[in-house]
C-alpha positions as CSV (number, residue, x, y, z in Angstrom):
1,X,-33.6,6.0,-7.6
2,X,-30.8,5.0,-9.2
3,X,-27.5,6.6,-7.9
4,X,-24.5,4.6,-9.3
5,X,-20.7,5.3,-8.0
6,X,-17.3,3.5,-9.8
7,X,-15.2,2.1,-6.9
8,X,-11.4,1.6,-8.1
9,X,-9.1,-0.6,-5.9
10,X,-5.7,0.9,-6.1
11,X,-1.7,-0.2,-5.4
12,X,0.7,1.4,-6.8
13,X,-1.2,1.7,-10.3
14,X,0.1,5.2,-11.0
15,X,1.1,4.1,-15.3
16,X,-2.0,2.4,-15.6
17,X,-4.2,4.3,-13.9
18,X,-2.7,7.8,-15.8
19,X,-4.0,6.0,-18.7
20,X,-7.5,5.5,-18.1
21,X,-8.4,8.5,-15.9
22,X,-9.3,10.5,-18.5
23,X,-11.3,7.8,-20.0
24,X,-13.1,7.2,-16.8
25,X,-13.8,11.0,-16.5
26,X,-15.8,11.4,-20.0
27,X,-18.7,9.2,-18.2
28,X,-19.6,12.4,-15.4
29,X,-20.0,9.3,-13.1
30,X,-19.0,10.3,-9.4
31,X,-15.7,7.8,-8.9
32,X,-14.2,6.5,-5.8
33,X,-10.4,5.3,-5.9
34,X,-9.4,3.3,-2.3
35,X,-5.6,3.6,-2.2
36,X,-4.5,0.8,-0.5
37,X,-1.4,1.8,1.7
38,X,0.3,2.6,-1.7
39,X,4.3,3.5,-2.0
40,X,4.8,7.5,-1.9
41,X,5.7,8.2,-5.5
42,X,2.5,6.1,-6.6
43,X,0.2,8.0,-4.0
44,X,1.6,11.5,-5.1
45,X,0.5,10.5,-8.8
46,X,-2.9,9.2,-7.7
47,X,-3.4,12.6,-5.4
48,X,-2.7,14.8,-8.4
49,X,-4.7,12.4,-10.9
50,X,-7.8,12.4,-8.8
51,X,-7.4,16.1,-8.1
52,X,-7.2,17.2,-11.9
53,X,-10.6,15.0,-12.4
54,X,-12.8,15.3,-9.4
55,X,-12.5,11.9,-8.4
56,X,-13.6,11.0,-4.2
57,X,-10.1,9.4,-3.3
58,X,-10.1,7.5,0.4
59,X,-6.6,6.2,2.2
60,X,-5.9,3.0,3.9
61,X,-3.1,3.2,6.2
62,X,-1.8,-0.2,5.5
63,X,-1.7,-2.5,2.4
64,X,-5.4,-4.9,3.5
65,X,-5.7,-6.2,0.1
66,X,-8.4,-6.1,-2.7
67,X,-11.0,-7.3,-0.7
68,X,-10.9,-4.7,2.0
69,X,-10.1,-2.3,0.1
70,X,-13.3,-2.6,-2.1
71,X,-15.0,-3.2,1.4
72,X,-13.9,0.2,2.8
73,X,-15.1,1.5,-0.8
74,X,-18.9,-0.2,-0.4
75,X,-19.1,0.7,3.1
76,X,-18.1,4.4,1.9
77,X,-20.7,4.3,-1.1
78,X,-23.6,3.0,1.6
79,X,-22.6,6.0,3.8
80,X,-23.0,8.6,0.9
81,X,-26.5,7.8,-0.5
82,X,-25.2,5.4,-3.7
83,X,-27.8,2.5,-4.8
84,X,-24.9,1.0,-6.7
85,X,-21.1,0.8,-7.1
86,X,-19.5,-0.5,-10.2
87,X,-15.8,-2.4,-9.2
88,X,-13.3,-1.6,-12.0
89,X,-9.7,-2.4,-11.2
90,X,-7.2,-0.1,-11.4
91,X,-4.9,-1.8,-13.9
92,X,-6.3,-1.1,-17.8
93,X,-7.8,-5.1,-17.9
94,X,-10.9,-4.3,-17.9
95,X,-12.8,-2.4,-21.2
96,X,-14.3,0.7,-20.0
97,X,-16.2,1.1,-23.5
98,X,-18.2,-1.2,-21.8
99,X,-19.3,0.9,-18.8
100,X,-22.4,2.7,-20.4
101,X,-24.2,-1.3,-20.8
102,X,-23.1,-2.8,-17.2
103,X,-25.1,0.5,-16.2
104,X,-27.7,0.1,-18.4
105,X,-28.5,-3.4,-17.4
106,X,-28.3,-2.3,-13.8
107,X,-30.2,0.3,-14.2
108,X,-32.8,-2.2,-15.6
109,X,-32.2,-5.1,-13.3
110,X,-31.7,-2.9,-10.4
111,X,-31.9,-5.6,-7.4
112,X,-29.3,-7.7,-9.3
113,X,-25.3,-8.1,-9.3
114,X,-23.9,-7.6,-12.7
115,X,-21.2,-9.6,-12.9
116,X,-18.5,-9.7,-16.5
117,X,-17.7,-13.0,-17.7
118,X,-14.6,-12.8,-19.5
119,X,-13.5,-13.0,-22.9
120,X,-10.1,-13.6,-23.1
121,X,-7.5,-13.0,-26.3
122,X,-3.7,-14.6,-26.5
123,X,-2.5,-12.1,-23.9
124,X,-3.6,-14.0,-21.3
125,X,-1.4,-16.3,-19.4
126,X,-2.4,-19.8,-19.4
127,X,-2.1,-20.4,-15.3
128,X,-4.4,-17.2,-15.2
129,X,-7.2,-19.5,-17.4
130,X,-6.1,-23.0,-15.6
131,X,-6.3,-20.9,-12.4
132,X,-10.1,-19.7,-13.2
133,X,-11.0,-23.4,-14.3
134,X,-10.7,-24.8,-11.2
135,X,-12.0,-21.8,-9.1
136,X,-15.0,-22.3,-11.8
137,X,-15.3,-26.1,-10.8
138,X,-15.1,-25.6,-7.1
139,X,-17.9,-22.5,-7.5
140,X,-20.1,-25.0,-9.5
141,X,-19.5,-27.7,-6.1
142,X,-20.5,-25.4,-3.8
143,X,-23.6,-24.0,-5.5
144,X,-24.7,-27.7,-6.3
145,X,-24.6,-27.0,-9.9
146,X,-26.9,-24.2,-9.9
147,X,-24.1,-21.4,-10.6
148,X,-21.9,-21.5,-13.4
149,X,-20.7,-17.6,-13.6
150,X,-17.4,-16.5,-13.7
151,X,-16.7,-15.5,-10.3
152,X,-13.0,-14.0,-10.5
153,X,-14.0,-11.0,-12.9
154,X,-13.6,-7.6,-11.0
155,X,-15.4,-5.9,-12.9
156,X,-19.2,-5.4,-11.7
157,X,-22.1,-4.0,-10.2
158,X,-23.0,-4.3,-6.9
159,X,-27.0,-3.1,-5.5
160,X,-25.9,-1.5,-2.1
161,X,-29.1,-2.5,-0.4
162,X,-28.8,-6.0,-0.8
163,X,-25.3,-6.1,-0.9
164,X,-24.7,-5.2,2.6
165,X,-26.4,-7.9,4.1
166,X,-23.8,-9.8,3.5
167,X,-20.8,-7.3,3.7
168,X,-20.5,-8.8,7.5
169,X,-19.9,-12.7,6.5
170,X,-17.3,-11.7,3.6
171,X,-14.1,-13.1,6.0
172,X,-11.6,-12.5,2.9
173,X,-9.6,-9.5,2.4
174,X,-7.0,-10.8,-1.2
175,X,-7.7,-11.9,-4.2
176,X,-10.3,-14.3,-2.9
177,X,-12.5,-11.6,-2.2
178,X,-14.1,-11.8,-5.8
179,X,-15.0,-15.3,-5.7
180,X,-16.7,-14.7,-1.6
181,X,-19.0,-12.1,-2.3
182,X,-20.3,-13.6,-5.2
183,X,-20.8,-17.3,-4.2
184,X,-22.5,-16.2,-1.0
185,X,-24.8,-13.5,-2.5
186,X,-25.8,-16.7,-5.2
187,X,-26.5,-18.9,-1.9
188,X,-28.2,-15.6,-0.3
189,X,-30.5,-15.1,-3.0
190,X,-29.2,-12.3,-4.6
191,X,-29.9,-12.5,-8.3
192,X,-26.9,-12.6,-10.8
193,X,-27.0,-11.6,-14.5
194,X,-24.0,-12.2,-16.3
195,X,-22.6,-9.6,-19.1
196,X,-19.5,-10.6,-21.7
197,X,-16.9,-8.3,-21.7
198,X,-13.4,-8.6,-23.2
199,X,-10.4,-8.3,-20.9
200,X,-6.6,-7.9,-22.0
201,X,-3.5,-8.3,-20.1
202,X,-1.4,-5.0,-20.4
203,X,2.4,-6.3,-21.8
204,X,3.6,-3.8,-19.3
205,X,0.8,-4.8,-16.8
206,X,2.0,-4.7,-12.9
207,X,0.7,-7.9,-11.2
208,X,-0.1,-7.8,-7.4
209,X,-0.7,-11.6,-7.4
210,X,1.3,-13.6,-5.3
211,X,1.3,-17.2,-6.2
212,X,2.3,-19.2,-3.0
213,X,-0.1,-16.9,-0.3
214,X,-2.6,-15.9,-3.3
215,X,-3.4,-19.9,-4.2
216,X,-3.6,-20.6,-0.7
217,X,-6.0,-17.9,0.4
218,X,-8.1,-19.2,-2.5
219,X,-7.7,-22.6,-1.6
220,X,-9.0,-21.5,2.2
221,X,-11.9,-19.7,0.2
222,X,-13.5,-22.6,-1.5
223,X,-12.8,-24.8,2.1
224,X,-15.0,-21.9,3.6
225,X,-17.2,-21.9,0.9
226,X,-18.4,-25.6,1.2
227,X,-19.0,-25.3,4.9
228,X,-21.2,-22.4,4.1
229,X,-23.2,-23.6,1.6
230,X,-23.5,-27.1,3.6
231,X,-24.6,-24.6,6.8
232,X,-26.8,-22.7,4.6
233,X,-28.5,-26.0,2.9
234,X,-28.7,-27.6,6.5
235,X,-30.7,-24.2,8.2
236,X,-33.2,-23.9,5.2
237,X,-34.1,-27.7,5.3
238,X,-34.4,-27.1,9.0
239,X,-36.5,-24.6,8.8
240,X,-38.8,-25.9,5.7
């Protein structure tokens, strides 16, 4: 059975979201937006939006960040009989024309992630692409070479059954959630196919990315992420 659900992470969004709502609605897909402790005039716009197209909407209390917020979205799909939940974010980056082959190939590759790899055009800030460099290096360190996906993408597919096997060891709740679940579903052996998909940076985008507590939580994800995959390397040489 194949029972897919679109999970939208959402902070004061309202512009962009009003945008592609409509789009989102051609595709009769049940979709899930997770406001995330959003300001009033932002949540009144995303009540009325999701109540004109049909769309599940869920409220944390308190800003958590991407990470739990996509959590509390996973945890809801797993509660509501979904096999799969494709993560777009809320602010117009990500191509929706491409939503029809991400659940194609899941539908195809159903035990797997599908994860976008990027394709970038001259809208997109050169510390965003420096940024994903070295998050790229550090991914290849702790994977021993083995995986060389882009691992900062949110937009993807995520099989519910295997994915929430490892929902309880994903520690971060920002913007190094991305990178977490994916390493450690690589070093838990869930398989990864990677799908090209263009992304653009709105001129009017809103960023929620703070640079000084962003960096560092990233920083704190790939320290954690070393230590795992040292623990996990250690435990199956024990045990071979």
């Amino acid at each position: 059975m194949f029972k897919p659900i679109i999970i939208i992470p959402f902070f004061n969004h309202a512009s962009a979201f009003e945008k592609i709502a409509p789009h989102l609605e051609q595709y009769k897909i049940p979709i899930l937006v997770v406001n995330d402790g959003s300001a009033p005039p932002d949540t009144q716009i995303l009540e009325g939006l999701c109540s004109k197209y049909h769309f599940n909407l869920i409220r944390n209390k308190k800003n958590g960040g991407k990470g739990a917020t996509v959590k509390t979205g996973l945890n809801w799909a797993l509660s509501n009989g979904y096999t799969h939940a494709l993560q777009i974010d809320a602010d117009g980056q990500h191509s929706l024309d491409d939503i029809p082959c991400f659940l194609k190939l899941s539908q195809n590759h159903p035990d797997h992630i599908i994860a976008a790899q990027p394709i970038y055009d001259s809208s997109a800030p050169k510390s965003r692409l420096y940024g994903r460099k070295i998050t790229n290096f550090w991914v290849c360190v702790e994977t021993m070479g083995r995986f060389k996906m882009d691992t900062m993408c949110g937009f993807r597919i995520y099989p519910l059954a295997q994915i929430k096997k490892i929902l309880p060891v994903i520690w971060f709740n920002r913007m190094g959630f991305d990178v977490e679940i994916l390493v450690k579903s690589f070093l838990n052996r869930i398989p990864i196919l990677g799908q090209q998909t263009q992304v653009i940076y709105q001129k009017d985008g809103i960023s929620h990315f703070h640079p000084f507590r962003d960096n560092l939580e990233i920083s704190c994800v790939h320290t954690s992420l070393c230590v795992y995959s040292i623990w996990k390397f250690l435990t199956k040489w024990r045990h071979s």
